[in-house]
Predicted model as a PDB file, atoms N, CA, C, CB and O in Angstrom, pLDDT in the B-factor column:
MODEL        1                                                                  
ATOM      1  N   UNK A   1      91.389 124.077  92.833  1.00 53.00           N  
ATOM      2  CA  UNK A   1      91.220 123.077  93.884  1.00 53.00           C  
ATOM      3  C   UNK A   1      92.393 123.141  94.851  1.00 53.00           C  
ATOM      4  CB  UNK A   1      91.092 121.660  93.282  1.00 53.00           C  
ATOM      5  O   UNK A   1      93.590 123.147  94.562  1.00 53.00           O  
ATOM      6  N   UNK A   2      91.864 123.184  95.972  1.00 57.00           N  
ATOM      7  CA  UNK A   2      93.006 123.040  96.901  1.00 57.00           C  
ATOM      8  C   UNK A   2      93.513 121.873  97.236  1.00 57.00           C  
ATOM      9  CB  UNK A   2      92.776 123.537  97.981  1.00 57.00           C  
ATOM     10  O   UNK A   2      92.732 121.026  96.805  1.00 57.00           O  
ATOM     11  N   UNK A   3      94.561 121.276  97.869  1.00 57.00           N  
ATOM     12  CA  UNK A   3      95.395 119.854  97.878  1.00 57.00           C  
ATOM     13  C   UNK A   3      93.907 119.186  98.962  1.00 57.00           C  
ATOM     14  CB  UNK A   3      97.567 119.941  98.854  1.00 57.00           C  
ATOM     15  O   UNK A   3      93.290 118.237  98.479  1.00 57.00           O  
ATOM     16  N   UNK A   4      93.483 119.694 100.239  1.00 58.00           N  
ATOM     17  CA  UNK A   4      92.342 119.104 100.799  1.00 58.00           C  
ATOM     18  C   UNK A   4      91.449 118.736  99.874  1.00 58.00           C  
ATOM     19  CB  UNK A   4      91.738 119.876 101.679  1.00 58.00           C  
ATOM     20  O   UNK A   4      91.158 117.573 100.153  1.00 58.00           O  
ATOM     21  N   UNK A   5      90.737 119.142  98.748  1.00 63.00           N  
ATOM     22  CA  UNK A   5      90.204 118.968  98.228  1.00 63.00           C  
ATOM     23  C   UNK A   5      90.100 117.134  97.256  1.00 63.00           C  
ATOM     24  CB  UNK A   5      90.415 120.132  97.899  1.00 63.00           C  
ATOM     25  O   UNK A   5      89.322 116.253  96.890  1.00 63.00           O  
ATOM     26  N   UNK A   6      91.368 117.506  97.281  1.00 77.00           N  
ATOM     27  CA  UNK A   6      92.083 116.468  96.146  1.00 77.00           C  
ATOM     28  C   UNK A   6      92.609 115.006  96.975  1.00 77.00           C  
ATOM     29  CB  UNK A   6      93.673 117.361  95.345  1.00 77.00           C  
ATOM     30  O   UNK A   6      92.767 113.887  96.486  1.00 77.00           O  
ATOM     31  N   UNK A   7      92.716 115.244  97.724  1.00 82.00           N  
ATOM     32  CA  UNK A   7      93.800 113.908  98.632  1.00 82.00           C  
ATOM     33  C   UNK A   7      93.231 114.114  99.596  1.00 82.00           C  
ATOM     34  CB  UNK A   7      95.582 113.947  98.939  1.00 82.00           C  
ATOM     35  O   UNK A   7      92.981 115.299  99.821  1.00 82.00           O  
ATOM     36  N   UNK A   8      92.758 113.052 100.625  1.00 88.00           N  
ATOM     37  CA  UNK A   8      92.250 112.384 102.215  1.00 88.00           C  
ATOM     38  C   UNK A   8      93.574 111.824 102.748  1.00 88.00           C  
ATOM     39  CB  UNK A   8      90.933 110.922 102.148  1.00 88.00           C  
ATOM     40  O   UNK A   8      94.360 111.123 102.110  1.00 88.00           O  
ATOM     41  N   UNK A   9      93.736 112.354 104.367  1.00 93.00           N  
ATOM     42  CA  UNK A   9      94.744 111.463 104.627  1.00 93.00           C  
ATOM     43  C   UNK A   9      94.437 110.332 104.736  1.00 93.00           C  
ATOM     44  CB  UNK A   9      95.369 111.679 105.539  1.00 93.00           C  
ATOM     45  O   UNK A   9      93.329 110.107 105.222  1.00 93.00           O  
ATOM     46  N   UNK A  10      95.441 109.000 104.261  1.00 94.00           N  
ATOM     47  CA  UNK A  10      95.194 107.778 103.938  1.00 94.00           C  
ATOM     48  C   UNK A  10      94.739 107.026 103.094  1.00 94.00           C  
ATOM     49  CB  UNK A  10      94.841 107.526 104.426  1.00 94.00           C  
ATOM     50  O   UNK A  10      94.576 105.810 103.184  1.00 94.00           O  
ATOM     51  N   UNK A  11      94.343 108.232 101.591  1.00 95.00           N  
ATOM     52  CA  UNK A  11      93.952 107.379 100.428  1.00 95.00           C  
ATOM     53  C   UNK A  11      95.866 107.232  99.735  1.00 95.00           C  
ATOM     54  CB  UNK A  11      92.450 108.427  99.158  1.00 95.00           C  
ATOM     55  O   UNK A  11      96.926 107.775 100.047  1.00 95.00           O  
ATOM     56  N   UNK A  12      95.473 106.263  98.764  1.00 96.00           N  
ATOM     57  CA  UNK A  12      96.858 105.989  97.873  1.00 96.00           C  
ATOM     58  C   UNK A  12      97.155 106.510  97.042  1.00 96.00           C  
ATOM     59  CB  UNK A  12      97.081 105.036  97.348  1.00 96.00           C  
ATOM     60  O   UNK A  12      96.442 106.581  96.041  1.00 96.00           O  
ATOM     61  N   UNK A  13      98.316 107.073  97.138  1.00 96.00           N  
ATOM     62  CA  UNK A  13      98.907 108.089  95.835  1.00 96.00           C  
ATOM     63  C   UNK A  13     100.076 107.587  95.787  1.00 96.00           C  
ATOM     64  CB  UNK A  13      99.020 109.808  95.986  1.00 96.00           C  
ATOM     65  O   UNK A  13     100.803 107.043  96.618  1.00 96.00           O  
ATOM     66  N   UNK A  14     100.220 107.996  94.034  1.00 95.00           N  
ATOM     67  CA  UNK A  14     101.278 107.832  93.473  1.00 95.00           C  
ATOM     68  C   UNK A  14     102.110 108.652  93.150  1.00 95.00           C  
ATOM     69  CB  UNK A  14     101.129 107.369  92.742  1.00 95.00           C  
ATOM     70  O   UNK A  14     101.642 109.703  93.589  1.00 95.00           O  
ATOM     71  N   UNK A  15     103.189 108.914  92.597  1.00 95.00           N  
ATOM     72  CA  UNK A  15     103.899 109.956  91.930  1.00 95.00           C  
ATOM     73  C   UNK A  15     103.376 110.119  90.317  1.00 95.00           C  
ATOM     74  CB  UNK A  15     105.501 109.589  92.038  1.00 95.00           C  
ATOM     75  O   UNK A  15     103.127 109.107  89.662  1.00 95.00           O  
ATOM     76  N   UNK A  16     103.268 111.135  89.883  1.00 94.00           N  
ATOM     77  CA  UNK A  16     102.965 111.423  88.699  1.00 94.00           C  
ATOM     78  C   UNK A  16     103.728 110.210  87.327  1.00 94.00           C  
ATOM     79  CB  UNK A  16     103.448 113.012  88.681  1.00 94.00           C  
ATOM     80  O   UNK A  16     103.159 109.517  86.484  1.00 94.00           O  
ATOM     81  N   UNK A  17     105.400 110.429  87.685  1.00 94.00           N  
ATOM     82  CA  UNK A  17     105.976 109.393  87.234  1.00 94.00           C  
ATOM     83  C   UNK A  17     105.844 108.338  87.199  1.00 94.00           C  
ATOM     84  CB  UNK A  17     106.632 109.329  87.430  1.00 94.00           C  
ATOM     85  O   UNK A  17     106.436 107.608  86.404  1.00 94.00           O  
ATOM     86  N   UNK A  18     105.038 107.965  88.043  1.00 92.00           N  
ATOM     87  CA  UNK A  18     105.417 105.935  88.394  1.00 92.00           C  
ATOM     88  C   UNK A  18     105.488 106.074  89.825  1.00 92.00           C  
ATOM     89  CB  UNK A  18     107.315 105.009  87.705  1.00 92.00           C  
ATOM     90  O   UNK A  18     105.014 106.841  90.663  1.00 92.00           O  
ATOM     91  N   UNK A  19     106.373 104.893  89.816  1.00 93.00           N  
ATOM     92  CA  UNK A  19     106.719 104.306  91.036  1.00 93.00           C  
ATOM     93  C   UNK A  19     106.184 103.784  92.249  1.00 93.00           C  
ATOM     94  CB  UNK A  19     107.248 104.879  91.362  1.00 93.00           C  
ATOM     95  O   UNK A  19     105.166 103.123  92.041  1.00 93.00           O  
ATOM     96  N   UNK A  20     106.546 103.859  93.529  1.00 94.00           N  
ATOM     97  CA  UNK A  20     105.295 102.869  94.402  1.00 94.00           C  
ATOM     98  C   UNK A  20     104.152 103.744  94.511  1.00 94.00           C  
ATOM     99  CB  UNK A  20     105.710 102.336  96.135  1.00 94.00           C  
ATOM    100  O   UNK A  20     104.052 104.904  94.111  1.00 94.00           O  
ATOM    101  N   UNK A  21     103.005 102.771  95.322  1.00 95.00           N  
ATOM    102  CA  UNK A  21     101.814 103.638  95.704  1.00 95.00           C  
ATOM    103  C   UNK A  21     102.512 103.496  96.986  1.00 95.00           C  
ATOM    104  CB  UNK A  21     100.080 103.163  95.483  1.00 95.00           C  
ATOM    105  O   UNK A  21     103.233 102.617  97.460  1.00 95.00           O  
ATOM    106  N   UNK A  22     101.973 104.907  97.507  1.00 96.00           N  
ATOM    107  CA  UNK A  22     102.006 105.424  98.918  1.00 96.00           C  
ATOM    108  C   UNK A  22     100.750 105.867  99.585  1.00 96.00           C  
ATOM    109  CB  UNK A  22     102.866 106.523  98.973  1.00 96.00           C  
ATOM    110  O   UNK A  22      99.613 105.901  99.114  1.00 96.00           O  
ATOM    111  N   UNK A  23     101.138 106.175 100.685  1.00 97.00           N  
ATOM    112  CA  UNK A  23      99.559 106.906 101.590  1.00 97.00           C  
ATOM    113  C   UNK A  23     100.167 108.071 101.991  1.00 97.00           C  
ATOM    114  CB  UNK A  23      98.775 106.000 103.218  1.00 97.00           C  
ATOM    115  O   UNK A  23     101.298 108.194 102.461  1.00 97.00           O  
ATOM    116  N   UNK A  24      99.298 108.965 101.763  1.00 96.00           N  
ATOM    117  CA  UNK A  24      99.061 110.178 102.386  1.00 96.00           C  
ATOM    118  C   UNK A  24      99.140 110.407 103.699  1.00 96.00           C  
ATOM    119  CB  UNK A  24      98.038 110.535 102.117  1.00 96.00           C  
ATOM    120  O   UNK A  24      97.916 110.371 103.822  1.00 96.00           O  
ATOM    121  N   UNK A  25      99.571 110.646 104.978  1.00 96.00           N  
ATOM    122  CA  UNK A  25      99.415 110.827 105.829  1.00 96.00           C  
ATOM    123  C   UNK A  25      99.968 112.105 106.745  1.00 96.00           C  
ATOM    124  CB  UNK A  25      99.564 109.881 105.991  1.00 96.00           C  
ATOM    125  O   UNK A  25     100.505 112.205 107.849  1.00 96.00           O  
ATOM    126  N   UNK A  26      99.539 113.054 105.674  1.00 94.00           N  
ATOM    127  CA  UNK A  26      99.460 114.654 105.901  1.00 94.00           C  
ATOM    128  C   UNK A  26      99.799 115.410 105.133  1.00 94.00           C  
ATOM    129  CB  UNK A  26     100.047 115.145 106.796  1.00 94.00           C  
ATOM    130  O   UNK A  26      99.916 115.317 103.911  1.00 94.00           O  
ATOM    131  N   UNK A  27     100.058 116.561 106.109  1.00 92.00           N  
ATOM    132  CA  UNK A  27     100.851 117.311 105.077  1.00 92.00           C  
ATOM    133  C   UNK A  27     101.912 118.310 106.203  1.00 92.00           C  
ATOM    134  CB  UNK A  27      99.636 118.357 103.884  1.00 92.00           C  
ATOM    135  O   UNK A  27     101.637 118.450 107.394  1.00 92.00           O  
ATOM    136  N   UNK A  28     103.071 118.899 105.568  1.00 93.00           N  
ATOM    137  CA  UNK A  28     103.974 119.578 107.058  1.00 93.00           C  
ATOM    138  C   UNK A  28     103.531 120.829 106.601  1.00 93.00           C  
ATOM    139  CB  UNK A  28     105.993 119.432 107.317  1.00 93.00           C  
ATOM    140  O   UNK A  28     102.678 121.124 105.764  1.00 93.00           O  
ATOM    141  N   UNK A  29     104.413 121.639 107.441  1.00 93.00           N  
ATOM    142  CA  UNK A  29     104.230 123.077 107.301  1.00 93.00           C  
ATOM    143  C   UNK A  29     104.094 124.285 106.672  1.00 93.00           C  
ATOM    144  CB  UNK A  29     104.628 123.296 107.576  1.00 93.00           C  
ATOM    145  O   UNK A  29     103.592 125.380 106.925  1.00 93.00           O  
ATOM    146  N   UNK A  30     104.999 123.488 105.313  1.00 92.00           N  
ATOM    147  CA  UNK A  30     104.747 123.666 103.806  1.00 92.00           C  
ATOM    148  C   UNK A  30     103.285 123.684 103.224  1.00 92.00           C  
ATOM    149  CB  UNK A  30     105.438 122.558 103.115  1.00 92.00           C  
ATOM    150  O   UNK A  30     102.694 124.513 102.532  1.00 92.00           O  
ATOM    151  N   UNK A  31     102.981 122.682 103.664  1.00 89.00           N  
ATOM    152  CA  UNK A  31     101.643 122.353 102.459  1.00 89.00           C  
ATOM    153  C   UNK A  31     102.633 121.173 102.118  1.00 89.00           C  
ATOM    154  CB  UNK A  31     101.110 123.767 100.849  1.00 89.00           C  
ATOM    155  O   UNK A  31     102.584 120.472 103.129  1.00 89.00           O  
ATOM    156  N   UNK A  32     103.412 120.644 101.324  1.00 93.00           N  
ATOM    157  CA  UNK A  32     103.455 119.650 101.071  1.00 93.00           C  
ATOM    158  C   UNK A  32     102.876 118.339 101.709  1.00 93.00           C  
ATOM    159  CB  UNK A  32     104.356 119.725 100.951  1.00 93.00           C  
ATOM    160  O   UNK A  32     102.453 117.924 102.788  1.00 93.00           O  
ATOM    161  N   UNK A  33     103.119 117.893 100.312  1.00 94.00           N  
ATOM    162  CA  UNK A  33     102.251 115.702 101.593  1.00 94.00           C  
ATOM    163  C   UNK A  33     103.364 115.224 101.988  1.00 94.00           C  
ATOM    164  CB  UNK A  33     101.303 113.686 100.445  1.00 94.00           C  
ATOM    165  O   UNK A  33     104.575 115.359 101.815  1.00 94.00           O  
ATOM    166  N   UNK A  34     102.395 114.445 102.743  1.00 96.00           N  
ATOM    167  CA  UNK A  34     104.216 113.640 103.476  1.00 96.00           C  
ATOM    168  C   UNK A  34     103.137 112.424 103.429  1.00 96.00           C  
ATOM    169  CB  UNK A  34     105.292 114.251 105.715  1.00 96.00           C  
ATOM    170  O   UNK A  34     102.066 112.315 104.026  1.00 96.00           O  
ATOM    171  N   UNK A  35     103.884 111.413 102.373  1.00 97.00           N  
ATOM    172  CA  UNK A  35     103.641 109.996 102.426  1.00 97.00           C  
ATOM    173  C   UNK A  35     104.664 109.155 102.888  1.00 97.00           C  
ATOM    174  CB  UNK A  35     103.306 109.550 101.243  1.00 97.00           C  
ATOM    175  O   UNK A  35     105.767 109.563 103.254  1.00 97.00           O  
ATOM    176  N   UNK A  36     104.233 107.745 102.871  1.00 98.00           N  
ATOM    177  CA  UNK A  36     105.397 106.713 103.465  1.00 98.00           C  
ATOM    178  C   UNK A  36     104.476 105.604 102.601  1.00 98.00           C  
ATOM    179  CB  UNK A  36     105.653 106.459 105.575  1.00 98.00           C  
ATOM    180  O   UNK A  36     103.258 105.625 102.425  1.00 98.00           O  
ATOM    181  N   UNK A  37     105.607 104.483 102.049  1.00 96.00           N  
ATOM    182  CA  UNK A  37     105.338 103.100 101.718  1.00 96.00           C  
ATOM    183  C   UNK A  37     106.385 102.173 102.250  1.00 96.00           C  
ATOM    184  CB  UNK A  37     105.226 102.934 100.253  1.00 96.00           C  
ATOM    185  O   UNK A  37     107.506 102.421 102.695  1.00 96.00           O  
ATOM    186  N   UNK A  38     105.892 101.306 102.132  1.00 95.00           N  
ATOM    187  CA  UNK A  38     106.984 100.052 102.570  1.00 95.00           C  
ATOM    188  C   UNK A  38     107.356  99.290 101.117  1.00 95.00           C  
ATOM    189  CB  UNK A  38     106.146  98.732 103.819  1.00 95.00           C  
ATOM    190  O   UNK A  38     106.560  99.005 100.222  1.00 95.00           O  
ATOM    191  N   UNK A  39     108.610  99.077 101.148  1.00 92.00           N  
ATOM    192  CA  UNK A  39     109.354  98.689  99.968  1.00 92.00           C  
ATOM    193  C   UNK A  39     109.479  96.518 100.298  1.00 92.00           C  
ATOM    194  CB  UNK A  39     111.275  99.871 100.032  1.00 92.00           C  
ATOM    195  O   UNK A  39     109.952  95.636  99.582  1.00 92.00           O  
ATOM    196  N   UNK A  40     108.984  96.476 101.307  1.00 92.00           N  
ATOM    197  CA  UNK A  40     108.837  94.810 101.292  1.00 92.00           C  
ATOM    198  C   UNK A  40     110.158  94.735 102.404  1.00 92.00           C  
ATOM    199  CB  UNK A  40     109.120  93.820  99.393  1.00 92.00           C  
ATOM    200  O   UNK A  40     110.055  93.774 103.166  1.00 92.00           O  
ATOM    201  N   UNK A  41     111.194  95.461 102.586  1.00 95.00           N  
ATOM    202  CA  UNK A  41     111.805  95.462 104.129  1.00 95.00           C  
ATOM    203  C   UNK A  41     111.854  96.489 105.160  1.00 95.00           C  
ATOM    204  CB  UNK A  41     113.047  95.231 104.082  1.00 95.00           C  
ATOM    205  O   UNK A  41     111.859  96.176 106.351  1.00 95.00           O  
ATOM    206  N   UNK A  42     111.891  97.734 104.754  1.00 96.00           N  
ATOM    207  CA  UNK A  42     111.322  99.303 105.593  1.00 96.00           C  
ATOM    208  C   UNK A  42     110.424  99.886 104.928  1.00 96.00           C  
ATOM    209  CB  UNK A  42     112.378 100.537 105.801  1.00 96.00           C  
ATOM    210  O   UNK A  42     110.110  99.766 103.744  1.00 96.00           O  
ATOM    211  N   UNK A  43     109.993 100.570 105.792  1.00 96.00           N  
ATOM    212  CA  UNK A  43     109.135 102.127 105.427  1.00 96.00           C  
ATOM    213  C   UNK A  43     109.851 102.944 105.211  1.00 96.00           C  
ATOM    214  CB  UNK A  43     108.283 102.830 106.394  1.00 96.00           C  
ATOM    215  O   UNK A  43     110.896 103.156 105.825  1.00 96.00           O  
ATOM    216  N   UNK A  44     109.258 103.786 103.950  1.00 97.00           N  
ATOM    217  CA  UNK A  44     109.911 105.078 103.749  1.00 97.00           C  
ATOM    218  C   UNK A  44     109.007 106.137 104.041  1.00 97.00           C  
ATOM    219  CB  UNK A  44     110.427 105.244 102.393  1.00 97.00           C  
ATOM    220  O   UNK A  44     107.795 105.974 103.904  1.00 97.00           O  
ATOM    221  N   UNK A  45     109.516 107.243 104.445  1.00 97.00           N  
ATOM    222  CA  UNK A  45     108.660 108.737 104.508  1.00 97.00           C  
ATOM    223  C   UNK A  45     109.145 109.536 103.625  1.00 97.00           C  
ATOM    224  CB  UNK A  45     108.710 109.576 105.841  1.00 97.00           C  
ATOM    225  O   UNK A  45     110.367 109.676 103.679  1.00 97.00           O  
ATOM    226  N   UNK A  46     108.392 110.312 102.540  1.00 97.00           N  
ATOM    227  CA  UNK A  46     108.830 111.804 101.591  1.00 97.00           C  
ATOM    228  C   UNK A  46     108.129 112.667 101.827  1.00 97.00           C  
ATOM    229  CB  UNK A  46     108.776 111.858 100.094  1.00 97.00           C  
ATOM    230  O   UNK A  46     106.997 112.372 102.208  1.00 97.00           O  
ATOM    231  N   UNK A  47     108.407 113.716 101.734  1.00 96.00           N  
ATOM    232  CA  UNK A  47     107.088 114.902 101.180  1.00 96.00           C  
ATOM    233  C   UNK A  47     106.920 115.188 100.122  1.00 96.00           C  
ATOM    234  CB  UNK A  47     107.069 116.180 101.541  1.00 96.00           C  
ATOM    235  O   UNK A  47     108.063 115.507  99.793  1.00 96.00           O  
ATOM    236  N   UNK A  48     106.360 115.316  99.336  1.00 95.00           N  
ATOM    237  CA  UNK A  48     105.917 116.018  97.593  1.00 95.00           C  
ATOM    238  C   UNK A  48     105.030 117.221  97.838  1.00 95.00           C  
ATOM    239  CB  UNK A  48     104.824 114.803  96.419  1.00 95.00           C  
ATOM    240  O   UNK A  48     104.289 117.689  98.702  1.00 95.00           O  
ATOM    241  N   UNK A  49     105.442 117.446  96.758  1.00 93.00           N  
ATOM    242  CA  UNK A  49     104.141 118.588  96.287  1.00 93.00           C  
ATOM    243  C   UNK A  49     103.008 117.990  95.799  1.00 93.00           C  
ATOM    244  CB  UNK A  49     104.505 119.619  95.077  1.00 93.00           C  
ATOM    245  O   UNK A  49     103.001 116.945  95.148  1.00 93.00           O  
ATOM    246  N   UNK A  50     102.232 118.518  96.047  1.00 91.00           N  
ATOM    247  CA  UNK A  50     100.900 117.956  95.641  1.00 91.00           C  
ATOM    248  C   UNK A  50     100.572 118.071  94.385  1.00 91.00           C  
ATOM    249  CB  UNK A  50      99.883 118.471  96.285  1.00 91.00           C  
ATOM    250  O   UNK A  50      99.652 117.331  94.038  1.00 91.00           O  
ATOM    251  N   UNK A  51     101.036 118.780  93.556  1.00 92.00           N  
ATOM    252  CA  UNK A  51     100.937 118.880  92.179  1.00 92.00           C  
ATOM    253  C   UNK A  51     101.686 118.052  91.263  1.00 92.00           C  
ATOM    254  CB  UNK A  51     101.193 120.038  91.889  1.00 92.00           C  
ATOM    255  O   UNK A  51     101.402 118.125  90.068  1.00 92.00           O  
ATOM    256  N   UNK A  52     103.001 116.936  91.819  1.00 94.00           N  
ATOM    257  CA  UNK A  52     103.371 115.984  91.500  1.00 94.00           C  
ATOM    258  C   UNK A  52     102.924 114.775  92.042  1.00 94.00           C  
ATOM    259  CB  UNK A  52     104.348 116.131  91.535  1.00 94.00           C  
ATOM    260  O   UNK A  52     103.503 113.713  91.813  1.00 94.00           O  
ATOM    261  N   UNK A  53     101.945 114.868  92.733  1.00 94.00           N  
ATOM    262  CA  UNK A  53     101.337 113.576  93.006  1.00 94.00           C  
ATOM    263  C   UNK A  53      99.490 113.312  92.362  1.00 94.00           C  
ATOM    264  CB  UNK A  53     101.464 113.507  94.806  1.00 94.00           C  
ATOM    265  O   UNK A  53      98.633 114.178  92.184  1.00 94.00           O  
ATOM    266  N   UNK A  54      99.400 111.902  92.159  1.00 94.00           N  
ATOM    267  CA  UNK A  54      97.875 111.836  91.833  1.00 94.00           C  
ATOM    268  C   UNK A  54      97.570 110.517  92.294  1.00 94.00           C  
ATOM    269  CB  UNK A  54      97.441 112.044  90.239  1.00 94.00           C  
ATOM    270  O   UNK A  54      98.318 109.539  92.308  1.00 94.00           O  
ATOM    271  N   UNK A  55      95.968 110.640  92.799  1.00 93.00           N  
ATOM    272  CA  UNK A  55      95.656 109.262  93.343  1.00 93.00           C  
ATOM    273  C   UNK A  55      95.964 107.827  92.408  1.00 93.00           C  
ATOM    274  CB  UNK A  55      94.108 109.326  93.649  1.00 93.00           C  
ATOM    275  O   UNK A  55      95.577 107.683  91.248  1.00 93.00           O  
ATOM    276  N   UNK A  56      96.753 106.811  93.197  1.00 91.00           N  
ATOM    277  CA  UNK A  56      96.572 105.764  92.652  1.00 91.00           C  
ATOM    278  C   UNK A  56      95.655 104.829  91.848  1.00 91.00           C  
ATOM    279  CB  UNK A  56      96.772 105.469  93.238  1.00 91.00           C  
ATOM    280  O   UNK A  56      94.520 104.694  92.305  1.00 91.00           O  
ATOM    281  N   UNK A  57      95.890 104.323  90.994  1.00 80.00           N  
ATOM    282  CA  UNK A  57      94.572 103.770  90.160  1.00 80.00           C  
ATOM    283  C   UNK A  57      94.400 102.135  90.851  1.00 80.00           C  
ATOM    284  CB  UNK A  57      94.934 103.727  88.113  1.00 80.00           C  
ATOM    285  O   UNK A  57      95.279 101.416  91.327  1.00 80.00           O  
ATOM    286  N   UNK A  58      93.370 101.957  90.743  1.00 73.00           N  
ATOM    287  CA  UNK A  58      92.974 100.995  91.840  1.00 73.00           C  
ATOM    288  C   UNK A  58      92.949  99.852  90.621  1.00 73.00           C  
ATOM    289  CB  UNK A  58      91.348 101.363  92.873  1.00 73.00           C  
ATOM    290  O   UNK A  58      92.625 100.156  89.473  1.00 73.00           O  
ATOM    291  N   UNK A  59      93.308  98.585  90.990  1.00 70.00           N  
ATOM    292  CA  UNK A  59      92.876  97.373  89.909  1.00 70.00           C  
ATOM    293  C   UNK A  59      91.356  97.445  89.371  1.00 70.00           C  
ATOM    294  CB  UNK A  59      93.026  95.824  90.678  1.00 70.00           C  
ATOM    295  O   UNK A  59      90.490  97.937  90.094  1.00 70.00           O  
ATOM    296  N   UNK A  60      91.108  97.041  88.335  1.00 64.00           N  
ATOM    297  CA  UNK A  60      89.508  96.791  88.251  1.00 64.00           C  
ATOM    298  C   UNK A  60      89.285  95.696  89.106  1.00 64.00           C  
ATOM    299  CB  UNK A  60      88.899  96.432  86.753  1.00 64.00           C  
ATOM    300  O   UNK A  60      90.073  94.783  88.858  1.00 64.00           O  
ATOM    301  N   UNK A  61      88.311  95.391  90.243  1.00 57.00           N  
ATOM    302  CA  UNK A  61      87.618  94.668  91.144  1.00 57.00           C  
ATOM    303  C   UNK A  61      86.560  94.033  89.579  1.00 57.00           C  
ATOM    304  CB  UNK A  61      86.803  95.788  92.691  1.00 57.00           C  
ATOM    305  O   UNK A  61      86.361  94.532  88.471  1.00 57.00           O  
ATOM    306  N   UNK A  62      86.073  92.662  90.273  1.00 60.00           N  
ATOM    307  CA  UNK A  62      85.183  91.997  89.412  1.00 60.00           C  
ATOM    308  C   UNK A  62      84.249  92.779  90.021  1.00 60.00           C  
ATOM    309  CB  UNK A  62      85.025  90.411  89.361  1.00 60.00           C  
ATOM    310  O   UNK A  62      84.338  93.166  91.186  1.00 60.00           O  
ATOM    311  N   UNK A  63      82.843  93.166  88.842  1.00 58.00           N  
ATOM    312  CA  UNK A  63      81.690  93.221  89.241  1.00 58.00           C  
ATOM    313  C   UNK A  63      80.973  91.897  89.643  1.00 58.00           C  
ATOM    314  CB  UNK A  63      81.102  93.867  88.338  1.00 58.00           C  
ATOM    315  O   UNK A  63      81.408  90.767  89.420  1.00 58.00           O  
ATOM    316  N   UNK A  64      79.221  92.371  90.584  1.00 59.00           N  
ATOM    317  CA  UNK A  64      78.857  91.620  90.843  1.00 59.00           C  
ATOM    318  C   UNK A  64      77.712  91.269  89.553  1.00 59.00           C  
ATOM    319  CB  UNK A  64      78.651  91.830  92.115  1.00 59.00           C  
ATOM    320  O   UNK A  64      76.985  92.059  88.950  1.00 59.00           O  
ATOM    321  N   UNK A  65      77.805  90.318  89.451  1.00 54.00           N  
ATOM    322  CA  UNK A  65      76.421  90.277  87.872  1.00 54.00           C  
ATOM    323  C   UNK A  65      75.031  89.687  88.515  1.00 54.00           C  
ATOM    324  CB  UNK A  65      76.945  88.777  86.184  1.00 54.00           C  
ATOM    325  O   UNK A  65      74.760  88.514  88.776  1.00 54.00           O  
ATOM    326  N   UNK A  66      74.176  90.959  88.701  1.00 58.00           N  
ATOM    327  CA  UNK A  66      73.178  90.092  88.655  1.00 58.00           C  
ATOM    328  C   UNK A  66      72.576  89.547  87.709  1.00 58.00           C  
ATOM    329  CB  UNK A  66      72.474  90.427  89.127  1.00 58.00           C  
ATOM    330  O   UNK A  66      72.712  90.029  86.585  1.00 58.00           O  
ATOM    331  N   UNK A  67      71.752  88.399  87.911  1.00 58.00           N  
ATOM    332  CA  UNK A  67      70.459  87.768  86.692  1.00 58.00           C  
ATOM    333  C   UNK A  67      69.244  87.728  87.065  1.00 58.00           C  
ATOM    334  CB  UNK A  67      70.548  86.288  86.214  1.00 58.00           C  
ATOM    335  O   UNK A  67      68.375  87.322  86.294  1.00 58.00           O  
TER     336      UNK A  67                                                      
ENDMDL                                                                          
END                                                                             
């Protein structure tokens, strides 16, 4: 799989390790991603490799129940 394959710019990824969720919002010349999150007073920008990053896991949302 190629990194297009795997990541949209603007879905949420995380670092393999932990730490914040970020967005995708490319990739440079490398191939690497270049995300940015906001820490609650700036934005940050990194690049990773794409092979240390994986999409964020989303909360479980309530289902709707029908009857």
């Amino acid at each position: 799989m190629t990194p297009d394959e795997i990541f949209t710019v603007g879905d949420e990824v995380q670092h393999r390790t932990g730490g914040p969720k970020m967005i995708d919002t490319g990739k440079n010349q490398l191939g690497d991603a270049i995300c940015e999150w906001f820490d609650g007073r700036q934005r940050h920008q990194e690049t990773f490799s794409f092979v240390a990053l994986k999409k964020a896991e989303q909360p479980n949302s309530p289902g709707i129940m029908v009857i």
